[in-house]
C-alpha positions in Angstrom: 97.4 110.7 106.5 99.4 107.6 106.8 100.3 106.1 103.4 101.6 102.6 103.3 103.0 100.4 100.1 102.6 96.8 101.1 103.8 93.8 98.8 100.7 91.9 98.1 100.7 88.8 100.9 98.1 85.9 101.7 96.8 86.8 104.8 95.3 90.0 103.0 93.6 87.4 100.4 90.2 87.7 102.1 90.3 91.6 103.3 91.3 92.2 99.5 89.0 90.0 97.6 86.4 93.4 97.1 89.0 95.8 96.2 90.4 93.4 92.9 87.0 93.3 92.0 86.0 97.1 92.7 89.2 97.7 90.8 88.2 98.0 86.6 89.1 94.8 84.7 90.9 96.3 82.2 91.9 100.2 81.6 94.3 103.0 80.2 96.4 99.8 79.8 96.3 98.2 82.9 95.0 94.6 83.1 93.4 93.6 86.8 93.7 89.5 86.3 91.9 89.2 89.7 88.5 90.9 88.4 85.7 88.7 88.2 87.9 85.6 90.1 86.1 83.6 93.0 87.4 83.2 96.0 89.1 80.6 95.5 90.6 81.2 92.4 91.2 84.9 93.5 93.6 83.4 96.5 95.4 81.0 93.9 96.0 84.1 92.1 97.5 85.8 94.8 99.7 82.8 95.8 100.9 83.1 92.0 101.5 86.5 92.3 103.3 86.2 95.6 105.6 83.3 93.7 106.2 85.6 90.6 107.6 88.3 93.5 110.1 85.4 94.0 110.8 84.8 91.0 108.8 80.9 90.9 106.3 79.5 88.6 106.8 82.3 85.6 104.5 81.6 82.7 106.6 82.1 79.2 106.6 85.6 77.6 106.4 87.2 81.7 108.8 88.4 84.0 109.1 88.3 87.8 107.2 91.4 89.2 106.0 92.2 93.0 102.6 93.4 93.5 101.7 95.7 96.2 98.9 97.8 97.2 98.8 101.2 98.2 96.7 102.1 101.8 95.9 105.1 102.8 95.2 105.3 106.6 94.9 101.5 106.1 92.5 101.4 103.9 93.4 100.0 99.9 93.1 102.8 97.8 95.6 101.8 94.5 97.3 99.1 93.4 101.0 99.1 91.7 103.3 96.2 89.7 107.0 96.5 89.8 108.5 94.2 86.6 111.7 92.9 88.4 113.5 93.6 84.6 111.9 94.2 81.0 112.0 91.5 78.0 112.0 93.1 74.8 108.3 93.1 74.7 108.6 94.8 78.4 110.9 97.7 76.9 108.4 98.4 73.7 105.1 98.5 75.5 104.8 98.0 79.5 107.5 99.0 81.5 108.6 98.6 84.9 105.7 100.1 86.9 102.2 99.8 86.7 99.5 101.3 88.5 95.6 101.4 89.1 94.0 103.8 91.5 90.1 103.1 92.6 87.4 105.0 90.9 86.5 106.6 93.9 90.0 107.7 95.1 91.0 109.3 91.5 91.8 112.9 91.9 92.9 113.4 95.5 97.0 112.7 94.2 97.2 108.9 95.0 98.3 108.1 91.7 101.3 110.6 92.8 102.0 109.0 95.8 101.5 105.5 94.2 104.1 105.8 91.7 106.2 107.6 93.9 106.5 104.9 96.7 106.7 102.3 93.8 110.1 104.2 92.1 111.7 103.6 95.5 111.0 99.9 95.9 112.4 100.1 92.3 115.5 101.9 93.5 115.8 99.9 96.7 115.9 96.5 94.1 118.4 98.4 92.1 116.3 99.4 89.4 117.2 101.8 87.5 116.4 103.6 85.5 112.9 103.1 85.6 110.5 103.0 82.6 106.7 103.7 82.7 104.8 103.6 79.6 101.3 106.0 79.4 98.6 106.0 76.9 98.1 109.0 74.7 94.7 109.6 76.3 96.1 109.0 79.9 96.5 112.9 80.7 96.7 111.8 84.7 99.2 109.6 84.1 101.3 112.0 82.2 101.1 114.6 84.6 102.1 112.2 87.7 105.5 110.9 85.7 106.6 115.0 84.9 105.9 115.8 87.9 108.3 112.8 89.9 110.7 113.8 87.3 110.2 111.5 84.5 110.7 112.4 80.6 107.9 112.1 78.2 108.8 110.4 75.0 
């Protein structure tokens, strides 16, 4: 199995359009911005999320965070956020990391390796430590941050 965290980039617009919109609009927490888009407006937001990687063109209230995508044997299975640094909004409810796994790909320890590759881009930026929020109901979730070592408050 080859596993591969990639920053999101343009030239994966097109090959990623159907992933964003398999990927649930809005769930355990996570918000996908790029469900229901066109096209068009799905490769603006890419560009935007590209420039908020780089810290350009950050709407108030938001931080600079890279997003990158998770392959497995090159294909997309999960999708991760890495908040650059928290606001005080950030620190109550969000975190650093963020992550959405597929449907279809649930179960098989992606969201593991997903949040594992993630802490070390965090760790390679200098972040640290690291927080990750989960819901209540998120049992998954809960289980992947004990298990990388993480402290459930």
């Amino acid at each position: 199995m080859r596993v591969k965290l990639q920053p999101l980039q343009l030239s994966d617009a097109e090959n990623l359009y159907e992933f964003f919109q398999k990927l649930p609009a809005s769930e355990n927490g996570k918000n996908n911005r790029a469900h229901g888009l066109s096209h068009e407006d799905f490769t603006k937001w890419v560009q935007h999320e590209i420039d908020s990687a780089h810290g350009k063109n950050i709407k108030p209230g938001r931080v600079p965070g890279t997003t990158f995508v998770l392959y497995i044997d090159d294909t997309p299975v999960g999708v991760s956020n890495l908040r650059h640094y928290l606001n005080e909004n950030l620190q109550q409810d969000g975190g650093h990391i963020g992550t959405h796994i597929l449907p279809e790909y649930r179960g098989r320890g992606y969201g593991n390796i997903i949040t594992l590759e993630t802490l070390k881009k965090a760790k390679e930026m200098g972040i640290n430590p690291v927080l990750i929020f989960n819901r209540d109901d998120n049992v998954p979730a809960w289980r992947t941050s004990e298990k990388l070592g993480g402290m459930l408050i």
